[in-house]
C-alpha positions in Angstrom: -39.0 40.5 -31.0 -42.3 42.1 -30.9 -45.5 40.7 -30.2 -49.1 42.0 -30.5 -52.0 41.4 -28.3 -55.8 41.9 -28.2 -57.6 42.3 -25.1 -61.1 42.9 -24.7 -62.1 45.8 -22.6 -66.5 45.2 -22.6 -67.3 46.2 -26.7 -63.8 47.6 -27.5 -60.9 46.1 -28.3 -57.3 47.6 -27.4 -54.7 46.8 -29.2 -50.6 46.6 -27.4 -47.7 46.1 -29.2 -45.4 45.0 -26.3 -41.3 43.4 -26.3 -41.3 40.2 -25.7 -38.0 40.5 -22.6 -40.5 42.8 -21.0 -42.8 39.8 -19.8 -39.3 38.4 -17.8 -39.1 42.1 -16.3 -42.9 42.3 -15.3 -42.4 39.1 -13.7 -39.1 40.2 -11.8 -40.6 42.9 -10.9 -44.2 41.8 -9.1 -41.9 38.8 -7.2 -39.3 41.7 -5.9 -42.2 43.1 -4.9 -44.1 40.7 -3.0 -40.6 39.7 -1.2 -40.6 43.0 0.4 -44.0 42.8 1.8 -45.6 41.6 5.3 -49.0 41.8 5.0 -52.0 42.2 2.8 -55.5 43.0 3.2 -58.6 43.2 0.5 -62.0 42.7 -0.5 -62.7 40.3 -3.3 -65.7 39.7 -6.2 -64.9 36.6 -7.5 -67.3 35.3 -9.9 -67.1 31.5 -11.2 -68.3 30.0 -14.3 -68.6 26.4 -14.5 -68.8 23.3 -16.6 -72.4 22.8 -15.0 -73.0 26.3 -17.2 -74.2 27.7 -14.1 -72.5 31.2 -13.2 -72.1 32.3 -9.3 -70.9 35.5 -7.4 -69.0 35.9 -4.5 -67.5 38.1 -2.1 -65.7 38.5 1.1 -61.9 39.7 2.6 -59.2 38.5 3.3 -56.1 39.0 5.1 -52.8 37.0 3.4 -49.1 36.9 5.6 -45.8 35.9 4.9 -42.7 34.9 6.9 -41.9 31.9 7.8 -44.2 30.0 7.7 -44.0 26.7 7.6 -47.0 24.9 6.3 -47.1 23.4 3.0 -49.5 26.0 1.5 -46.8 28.7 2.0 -48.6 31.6 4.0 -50.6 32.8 6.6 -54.6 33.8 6.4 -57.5 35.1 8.0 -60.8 34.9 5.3 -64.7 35.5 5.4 -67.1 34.9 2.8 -69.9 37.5 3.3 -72.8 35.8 4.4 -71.4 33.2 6.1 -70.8 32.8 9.6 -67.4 30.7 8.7 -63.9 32.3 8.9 -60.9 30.1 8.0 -57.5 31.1 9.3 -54.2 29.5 8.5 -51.2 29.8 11.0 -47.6 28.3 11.1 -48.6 25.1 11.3 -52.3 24.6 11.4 -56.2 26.0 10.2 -59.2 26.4 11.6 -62.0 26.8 10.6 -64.1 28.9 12.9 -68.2 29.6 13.6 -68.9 32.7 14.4 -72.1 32.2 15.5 -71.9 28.9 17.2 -68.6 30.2 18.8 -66.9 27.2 17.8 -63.8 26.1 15.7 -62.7 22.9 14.3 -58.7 22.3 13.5 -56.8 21.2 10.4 -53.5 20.0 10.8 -51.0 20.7 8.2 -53.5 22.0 5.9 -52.9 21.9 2.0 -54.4 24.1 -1.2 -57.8 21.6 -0.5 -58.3 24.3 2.3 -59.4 27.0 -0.8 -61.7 25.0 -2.0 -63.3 23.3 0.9 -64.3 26.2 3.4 -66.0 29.3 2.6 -62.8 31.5 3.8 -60.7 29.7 1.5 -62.6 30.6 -1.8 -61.6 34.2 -1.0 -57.7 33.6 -0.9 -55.7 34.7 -4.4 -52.1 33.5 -3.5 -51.0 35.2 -6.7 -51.7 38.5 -4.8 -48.6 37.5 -3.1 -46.5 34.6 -4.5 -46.8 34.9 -8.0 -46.9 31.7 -9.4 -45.9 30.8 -13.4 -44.6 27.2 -12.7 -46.1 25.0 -15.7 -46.4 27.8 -18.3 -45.4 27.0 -21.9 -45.8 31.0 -23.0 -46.3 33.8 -21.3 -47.2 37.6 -23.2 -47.0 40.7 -21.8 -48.8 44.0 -22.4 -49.2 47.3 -21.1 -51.8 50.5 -21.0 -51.3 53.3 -18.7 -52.2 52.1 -15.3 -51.8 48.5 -16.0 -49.2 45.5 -17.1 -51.3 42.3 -18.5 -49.8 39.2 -18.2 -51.4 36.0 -20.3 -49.9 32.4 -19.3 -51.0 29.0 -21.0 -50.6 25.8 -20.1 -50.5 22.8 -21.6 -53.3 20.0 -22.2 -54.1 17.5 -19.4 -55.0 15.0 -22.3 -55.9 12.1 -19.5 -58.2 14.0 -18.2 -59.4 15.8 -21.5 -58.8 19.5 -20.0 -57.7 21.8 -22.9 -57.3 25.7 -23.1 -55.9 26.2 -19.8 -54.9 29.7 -19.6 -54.3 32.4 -16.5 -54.5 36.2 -17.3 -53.1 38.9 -14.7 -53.5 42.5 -14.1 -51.3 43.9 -12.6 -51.6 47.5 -11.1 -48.4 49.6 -12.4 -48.0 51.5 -8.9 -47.9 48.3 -6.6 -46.6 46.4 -9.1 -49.3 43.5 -7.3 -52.3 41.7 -9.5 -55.4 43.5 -9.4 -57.3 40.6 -11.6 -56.5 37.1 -11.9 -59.0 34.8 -14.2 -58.2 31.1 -14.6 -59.8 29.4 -17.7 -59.9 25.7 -19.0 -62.5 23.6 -20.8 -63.0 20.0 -19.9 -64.8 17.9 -22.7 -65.6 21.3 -24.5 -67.6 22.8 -21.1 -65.8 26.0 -19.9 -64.8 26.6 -16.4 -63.8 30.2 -16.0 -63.1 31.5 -12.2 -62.2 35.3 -11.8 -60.9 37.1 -9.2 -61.3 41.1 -8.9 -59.5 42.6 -5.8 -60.1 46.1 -4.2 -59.5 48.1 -1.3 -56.0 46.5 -1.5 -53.8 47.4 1.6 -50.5 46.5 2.3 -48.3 47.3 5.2 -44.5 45.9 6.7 -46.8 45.0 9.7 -49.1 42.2 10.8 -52.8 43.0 9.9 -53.9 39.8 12.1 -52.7 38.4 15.3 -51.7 34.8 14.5 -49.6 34.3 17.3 -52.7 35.0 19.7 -55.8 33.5 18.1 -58.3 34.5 20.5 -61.1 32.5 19.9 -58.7 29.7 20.8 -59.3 30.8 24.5 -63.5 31.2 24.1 -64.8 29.8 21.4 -65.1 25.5 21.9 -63.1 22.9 19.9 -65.7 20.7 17.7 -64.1 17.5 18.5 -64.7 15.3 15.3 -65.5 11.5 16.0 -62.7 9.1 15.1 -63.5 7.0 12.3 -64.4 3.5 13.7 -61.9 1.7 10.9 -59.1 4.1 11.4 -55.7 2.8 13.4 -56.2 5.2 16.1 -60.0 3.8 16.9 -59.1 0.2 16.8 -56.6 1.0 19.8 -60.1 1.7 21.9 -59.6 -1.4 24.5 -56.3 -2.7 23.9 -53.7 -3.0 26.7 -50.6 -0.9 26.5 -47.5 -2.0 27.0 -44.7 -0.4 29.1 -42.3 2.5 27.9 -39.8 4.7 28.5 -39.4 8.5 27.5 -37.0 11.2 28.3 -38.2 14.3 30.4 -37.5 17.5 28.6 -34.1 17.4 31.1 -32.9 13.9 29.5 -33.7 12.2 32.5 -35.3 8.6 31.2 -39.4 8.3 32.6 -41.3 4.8 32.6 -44.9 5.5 31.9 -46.5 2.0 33.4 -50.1 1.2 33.0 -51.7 -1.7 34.9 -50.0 0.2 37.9 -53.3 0.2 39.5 -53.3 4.1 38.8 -55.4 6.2 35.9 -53.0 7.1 33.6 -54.2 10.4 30.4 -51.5 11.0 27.9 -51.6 14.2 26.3 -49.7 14.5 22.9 -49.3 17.9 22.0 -46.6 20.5 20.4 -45.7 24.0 21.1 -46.8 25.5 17.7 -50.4 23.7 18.2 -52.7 26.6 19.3 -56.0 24.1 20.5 -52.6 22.1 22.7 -51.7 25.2 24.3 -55.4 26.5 24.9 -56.7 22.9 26.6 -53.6 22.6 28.8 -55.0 24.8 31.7 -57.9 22.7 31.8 -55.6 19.5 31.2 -54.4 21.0 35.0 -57.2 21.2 36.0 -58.1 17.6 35.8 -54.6 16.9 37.2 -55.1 19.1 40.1 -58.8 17.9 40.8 -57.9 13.8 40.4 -54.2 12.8 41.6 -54.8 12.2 45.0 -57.4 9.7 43.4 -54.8 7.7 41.6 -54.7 10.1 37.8 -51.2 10.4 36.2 -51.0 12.6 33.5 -48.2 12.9 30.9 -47.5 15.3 28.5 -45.8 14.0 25.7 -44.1 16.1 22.1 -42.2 14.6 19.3 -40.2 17.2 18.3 -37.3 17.0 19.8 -35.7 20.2 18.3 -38.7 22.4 19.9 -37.9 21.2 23.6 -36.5 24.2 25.0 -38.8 26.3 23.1 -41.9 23.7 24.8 -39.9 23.9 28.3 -40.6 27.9 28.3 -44.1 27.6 27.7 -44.5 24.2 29.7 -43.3 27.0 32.8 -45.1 29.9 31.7 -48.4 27.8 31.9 -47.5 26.6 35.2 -47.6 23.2 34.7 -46.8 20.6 36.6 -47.7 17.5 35.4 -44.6 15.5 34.2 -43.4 16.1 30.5 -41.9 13.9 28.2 -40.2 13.7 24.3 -41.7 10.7 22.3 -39.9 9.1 19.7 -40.8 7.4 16.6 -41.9 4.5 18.6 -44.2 6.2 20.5 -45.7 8.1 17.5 -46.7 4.9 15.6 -47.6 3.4 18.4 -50.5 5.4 19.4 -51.0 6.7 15.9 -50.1 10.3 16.0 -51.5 11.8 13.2 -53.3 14.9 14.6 -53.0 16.8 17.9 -54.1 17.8 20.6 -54.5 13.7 21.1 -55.9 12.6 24.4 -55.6 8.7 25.3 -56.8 7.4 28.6 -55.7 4.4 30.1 -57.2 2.6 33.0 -56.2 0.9 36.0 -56.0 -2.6 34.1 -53.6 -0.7 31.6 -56.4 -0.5 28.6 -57.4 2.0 26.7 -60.6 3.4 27.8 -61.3 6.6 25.7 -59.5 8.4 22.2 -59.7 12.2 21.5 -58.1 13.8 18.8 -59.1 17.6 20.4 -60.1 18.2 24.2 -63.9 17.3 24.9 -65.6 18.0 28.0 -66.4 14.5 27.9 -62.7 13.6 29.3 -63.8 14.4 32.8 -66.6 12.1 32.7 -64.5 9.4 31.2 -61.9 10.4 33.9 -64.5 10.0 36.5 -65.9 6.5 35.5 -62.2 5.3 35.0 -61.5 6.2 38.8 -64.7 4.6 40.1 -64.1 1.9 42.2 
């Protein structure tokens, strides 16, 4: 069956008369392609209309990488909006979102799509560029000019919300078989929002274009440590006792952590794929090191249990040697492990004395004023 299709290139309209299988072999063919790349790098224009009827411009780069990833948005990114000092970068696990000029960073664990629209970085990612996504679409078209396939998918209503005309058009670029142009379009109560996406300078390689395994401004830019909310579990914790438990080392050999042992006790809860956990931990030492002989414990404690040997490694190749343990699912509600690094400190009467979610030089002086006599 044969379809035909307008588009409209500035004043003139092209018409393409196009088979309607070729839209399934278009499709096939961007998704074989994107499964055979690593990386990609580009500069973006993205210009946004919105139901406000205000227009705005922006631009910036981006870096986008698969593998195996395993955070829920799917890949890997490094992104800058020009004329921001902000960068956002998404690893395995975890995103950051980094100042550049303050030479600081703050952490988001397990970070969802809310990361494109909430930092600066984020607006320049187009995850089509590398996982095309038709999931939803009632119809799709296809046409084609000489350089170019042109892909047109609609949507269906969201009638409870009163959203109507949803459509997203593609270009893709016949050589890399990749989209060149993505514009997303619906109208809510008759207002138009209309976001679209231009990418150049497109680069694509079978190697990494950003070192996410070694994220140095982990090791010299400082951790904004955000101030837990004062109704949250975690902060009604501040001044309770705690009771008594018992933990495995990472060699299965059972561990009783004991407050009200007349000693200072800081429990660090961190994982092996947390990149603010690993960068602390010499300075976690350090406090070790400086304060046992004046009556500080310190434990280490993951949840994990399947990344133990892989934590072991790195618990010896940072020459640790403070005592580590493997939580369970007691341990985890009990202290209200939602986000790591998580510092809790414990004093001599077996109460909690201070809550970090993130290291803070201010753990030294709480350290301090918990060993006083």
């Amino acid at each position: 069956m044969k379809s035909l299709i307008i588009f409209s290139l500035g004043l003139q309209l092209v018409w393409l008369t196009v088979f309607a299988q070729d839209t399934h072999t278009i499709i096939a063919g961007v998704k074989h392609r994107q499964q055979s790349l690593r990386s990609v790098s580009y500069t973006l224009k993205r210009t946004d209309t919105l139901v406000t009827g205000d227009t705005r411009t922006m631009t910036g780069r981006a870096i986008i990488e698969l593998g195996d990833t395993e955070n829920t948005i799917g890949i890997r990114f490094w992104a800058q909006r020009n004329g921001f000092n902000q960068q956002t970068i998404v690893d395995d696990r975890m995103g950051y979102i980094v100042d550049t000029l303050l030479n600081t960073y703050k952490t988001v664990l397990n970070p969802t799509d809310n990361i494109f629209y909430s930092t600066t970085g984020g607006q320049m990612i187009v995850a089509d560029l590398v996982k095309l996504d038709t999931t939803g679409a009632t119809n799709i078209m296809a046409s084609q000019d000489g350089q170019h396939y042109y892909l047109t998918l609609t949507y269906p209503d969201l009638t409870e919300h009163d959203v109507t005309k949803r459509y997203k058009q593609l270009t893709i670029d016949k050589n890399r078989m990749l989209p060149v142009f993505v514009r997303k379009h619906q109208q809510t109560l008759g207002k138009v929002q209309d976001l679209q996406f231009q990418i150049s300078n497109l680069s694509t390689s079978q190697e990494s274009q950003y070192d996410f395994l070694n994220l140095s401004f982990l090791q010299f830019y400082k951790q904004e440590v955000a101030s837990i909310a004062s109704d949250s579990p975690l902060a009604a914790l501040s001044g309770k006792q705690v009771a008594s438990m018992t933990l495995s080392s990472f060699e299965g050999v059972p561990s009783q952590i004991q407050p009200s042992d007349g000693n200072v006790i800081l429990l660090d809860f961190w994982e092996v794929w947390c990149g603010p956990c690993i960068a602390s931990m010499p300075k976690i030492q350090a406090l070790y090191d400086q304060y046992k002989d004046r009556g500080l414990k310190v434990f280490g404690i993951v949840h994990e249990s399947s990344q133990v040997n892989v934590s072991k490694q790195r618990v010896e190749k940072s020459g640790l040697t403070f005592p580590m343990l493997v939580g369970n699912e007691t341990s985890r509600k009990y202290f209200h492990v939602s986000a790591i690094p998580l510092y809790v400190l414990i004093g001599r009467d077996g109460r909690i004395r201070y809550l970090s979610e993130g290291f803070s030089d201010r753990l030294q002086v709480e350290i301090q004023l918990a060993l006083a006599p």
